[in-house]
C-alpha positions in Angstrom: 110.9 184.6 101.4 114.6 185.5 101.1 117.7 183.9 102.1 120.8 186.5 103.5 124.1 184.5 102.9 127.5 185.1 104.7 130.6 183.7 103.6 134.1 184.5 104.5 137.6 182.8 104.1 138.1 179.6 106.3 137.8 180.4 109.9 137.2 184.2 109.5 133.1 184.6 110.0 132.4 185.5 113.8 129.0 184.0 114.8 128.6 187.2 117.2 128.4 189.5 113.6 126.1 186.5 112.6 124.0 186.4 114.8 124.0 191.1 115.1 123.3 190.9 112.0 120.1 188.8 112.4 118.6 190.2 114.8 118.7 194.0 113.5 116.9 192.7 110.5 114.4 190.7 112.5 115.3 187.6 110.4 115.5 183.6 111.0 117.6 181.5 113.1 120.9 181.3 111.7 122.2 178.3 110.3 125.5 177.4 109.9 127.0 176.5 106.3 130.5 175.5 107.3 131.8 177.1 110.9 133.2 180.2 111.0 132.8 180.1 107.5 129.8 180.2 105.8 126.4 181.4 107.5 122.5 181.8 106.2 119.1 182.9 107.6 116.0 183.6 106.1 114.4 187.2 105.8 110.7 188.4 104.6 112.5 190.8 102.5 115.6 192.9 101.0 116.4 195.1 104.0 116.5 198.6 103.0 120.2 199.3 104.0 121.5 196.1 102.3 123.6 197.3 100.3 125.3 199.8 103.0 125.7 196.8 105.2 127.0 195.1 102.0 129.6 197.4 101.7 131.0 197.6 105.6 130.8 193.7 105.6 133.0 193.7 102.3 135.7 196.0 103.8 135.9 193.1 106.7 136.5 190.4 104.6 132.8 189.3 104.5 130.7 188.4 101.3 127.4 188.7 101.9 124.4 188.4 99.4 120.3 187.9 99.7 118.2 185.7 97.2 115.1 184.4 97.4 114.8 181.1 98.8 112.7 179.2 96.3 114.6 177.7 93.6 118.3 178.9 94.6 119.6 174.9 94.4 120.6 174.7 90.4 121.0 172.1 88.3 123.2 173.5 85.6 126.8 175.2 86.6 127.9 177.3 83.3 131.4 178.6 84.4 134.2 180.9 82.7 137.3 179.4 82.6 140.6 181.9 82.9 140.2 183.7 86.7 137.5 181.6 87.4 137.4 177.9 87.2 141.7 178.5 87.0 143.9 181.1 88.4 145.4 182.5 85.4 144.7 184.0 81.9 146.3 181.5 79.5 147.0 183.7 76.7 148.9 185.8 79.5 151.3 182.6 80.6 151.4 181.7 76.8 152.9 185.7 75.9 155.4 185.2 78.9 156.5 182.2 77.4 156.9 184.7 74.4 158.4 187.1 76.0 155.6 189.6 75.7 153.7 189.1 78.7 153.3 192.5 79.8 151.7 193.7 76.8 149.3 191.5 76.0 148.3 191.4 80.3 147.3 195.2 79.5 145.1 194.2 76.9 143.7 191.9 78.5 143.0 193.6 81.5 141.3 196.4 79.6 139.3 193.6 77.8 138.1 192.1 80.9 137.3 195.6 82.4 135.0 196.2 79.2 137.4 198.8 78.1 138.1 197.6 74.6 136.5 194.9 72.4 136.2 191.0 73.4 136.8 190.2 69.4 139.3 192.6 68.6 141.4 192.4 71.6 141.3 188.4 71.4 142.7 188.9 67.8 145.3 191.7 68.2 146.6 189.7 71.5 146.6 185.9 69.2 148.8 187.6 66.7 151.7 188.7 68.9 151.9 185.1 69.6 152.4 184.2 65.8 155.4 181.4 65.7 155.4 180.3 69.0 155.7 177.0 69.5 152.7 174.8 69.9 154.9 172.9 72.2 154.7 175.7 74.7 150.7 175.0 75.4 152.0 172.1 77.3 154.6 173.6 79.0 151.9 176.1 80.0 149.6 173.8 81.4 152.5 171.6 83.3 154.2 175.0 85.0 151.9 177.3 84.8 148.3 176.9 85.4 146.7 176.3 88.6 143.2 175.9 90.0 140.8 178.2 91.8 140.3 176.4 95.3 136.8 174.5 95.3 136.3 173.9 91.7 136.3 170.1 92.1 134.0 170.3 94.8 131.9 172.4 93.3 131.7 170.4 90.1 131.5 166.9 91.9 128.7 168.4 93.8 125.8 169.6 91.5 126.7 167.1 89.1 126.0 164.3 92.3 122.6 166.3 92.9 121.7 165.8 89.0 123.4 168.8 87.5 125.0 169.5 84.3 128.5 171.2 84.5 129.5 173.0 81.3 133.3 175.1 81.0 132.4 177.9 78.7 135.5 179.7 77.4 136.5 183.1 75.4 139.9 181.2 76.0 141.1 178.1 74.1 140.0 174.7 73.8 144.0 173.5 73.9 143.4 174.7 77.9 139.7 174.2 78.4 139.7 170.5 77.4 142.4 169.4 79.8 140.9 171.8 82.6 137.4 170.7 82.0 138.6 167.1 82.5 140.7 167.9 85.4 137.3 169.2 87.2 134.6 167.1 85.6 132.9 169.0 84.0 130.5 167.2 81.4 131.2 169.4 78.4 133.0 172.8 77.3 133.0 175.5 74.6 136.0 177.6 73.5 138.0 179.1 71.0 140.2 177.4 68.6 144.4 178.1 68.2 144.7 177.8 64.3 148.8 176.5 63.7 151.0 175.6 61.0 153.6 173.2 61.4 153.9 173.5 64.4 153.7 177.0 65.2 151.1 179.3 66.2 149.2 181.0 62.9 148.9 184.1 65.1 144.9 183.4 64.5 141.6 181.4 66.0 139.2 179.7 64.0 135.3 181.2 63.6 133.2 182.1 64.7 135.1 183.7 67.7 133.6 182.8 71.2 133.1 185.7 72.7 129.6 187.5 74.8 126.9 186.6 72.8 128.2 182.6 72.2 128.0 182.6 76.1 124.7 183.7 75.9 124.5 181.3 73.0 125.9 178.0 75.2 123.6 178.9 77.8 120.5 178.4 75.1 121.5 175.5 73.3 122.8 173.5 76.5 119.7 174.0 78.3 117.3 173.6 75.7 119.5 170.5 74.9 119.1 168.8 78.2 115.5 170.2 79.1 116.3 172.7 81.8 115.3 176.5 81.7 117.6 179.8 82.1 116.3 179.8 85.4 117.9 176.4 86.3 121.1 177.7 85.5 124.0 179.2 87.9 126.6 181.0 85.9 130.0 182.0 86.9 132.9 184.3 85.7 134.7 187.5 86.3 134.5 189.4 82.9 132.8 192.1 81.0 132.7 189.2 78.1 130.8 186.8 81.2 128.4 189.9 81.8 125.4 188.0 79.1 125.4 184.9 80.5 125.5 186.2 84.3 122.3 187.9 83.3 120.1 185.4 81.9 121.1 182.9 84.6 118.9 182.1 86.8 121.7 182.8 89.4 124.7 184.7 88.2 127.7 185.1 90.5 130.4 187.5 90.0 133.8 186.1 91.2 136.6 187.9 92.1 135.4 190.0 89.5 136.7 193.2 87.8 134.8 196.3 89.5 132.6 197.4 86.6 131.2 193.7 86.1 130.9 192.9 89.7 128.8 196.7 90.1 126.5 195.2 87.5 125.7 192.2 89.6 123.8 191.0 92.4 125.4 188.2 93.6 129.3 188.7 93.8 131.6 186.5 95.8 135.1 188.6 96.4 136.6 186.6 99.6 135.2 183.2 99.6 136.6 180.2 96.7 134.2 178.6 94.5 132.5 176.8 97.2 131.1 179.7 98.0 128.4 178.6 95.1 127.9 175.8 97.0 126.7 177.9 100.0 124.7 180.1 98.3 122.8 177.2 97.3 122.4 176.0 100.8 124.7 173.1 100.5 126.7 172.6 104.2 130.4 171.8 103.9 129.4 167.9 105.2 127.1 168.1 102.0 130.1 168.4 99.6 131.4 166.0 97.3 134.4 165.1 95.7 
């Protein structure tokens, strides 16, 4: 058995597409997530012209994604940081403050996309920021960072149903420690700024978090606290998230870039980061935090 899950911004999900929608695929009796927001009902199987249906839906706003029933409630959350669990990419705010912001978006961008190397582009992107001052971190964080709506809910939620929340990071741990706190989550992973009195090296210490330590977080963790891959739902928006999306049990692409969202199943473009919370068939009522 299969469960088809709508989700749109606040207010936005008509219960007359809902309930079309049902009825063409001969599946179960809708039941209602959140109103007007967050819909679900159960199938026999992936409907032929999902992904057609996927793509009209997506045009109006809509995400809508099918996963079988059993087993969809997850008792690890393994979440990217930068577009993700925040809004921004903090090596982006930290080359504004350096007055080099444009260049090192592009990279970044193309890095995300898959275009160029995680590794490489993390290093040729930490060097322009040689000799800025440490102090700036702060001033980042203070002015410039702010969170993706429904990551404390999120958070507060699995880890009130027994779950593990771990912030896993090709960013830095000067951001992912104050953000992970911020949200709750139980542990992170990330990449070390090296300085030197003060300053910015223009390096990060090794090994380099990048793909494969995801993958390698999502091992270690689970074996750690005696869960499988399977009891895992991972989240993040980049070609360098792409590994541990994959082995997940559930891996969500959110707000993703186009090539990483193509190579997954569940993507969530429209709805915030409760939106994992619905596609584990929590209601809004069942939210905590």
């Amino acid at each position: 058995m299969y469960v088809v899950t709508l989700i749109t911004e606040p207010g936005m999900l008509e219960p007359a597409l809902v309930e079309n929608l049902r009825n063409a695929w001969g599946g179960g009796d809708a039941q209602w997530l959140s109103p007007d927001e967050a819909a679900e009902f159960a199938q026999s199987g992936r409907p032929g012209n999902f992904e057609m249906v996927r793509a009209e839906l997506e045009a109006l706003g809509v995400d809508m994604n099918i996963q079988p029933a059993e087993g969809r409630r997850k008792t690890m959350l393994l979440a990217d940081m930068d577009s993700t669990m925040i809004r921004q990419e903090c090596i982006d705010e930290l080359a504004a403050e350096a007055g080099i912001g444009d260049r090192v978006a592009e990279i970044t961008a193309r890095a995300m996309n898959g275009e160029l190397d995680f590794e490489g582009a993390l290093l040729e992107r930490v060097a322009l920021l040689t000799g800025l001052e440490v102090s700036v971190i702060d001033k980042v964080l203070a002015d410039r960072i702010t969170y993706m709506p429904g990551g404390k809910a999120l958070v507060a939620t699995m880890k009130a149903n027994g779950g593990h929340a771990v912030l896993v990071s090709g960013g830095f741990t000067a951001f992912a420690g104050p953000v992970a706190d911020a949200l709750g989550f139980d542990e992170y992973r990330a990449n070390t700024l090296l300085e030197n009195a003060g300053k910015l090296s223009g390096d990060v210490a090794r090994p380099i978090l990048g793909r494969e330590a995801k993958v390698q977080a999502l091992e270690e963790i689970t074996a750690r606290v005696g869960l499988s891959q399977a009891d895992v739902m991972a989240v993040g928006d980049g070609a360098n998230d792409l590994g541990m999306l994959g082995r997940a049990g559930t891996g969500v692409a959110l707000h993703a870039k186009p090539s990483v969202a193509a190579q997954c199943d569940i993507r969530v473009n429209h709805g915030d980061l409760t939106a994992l919370l619905f596609l584990q068939g929590y209601a809004r009522d069942d939210f905590a935090g």
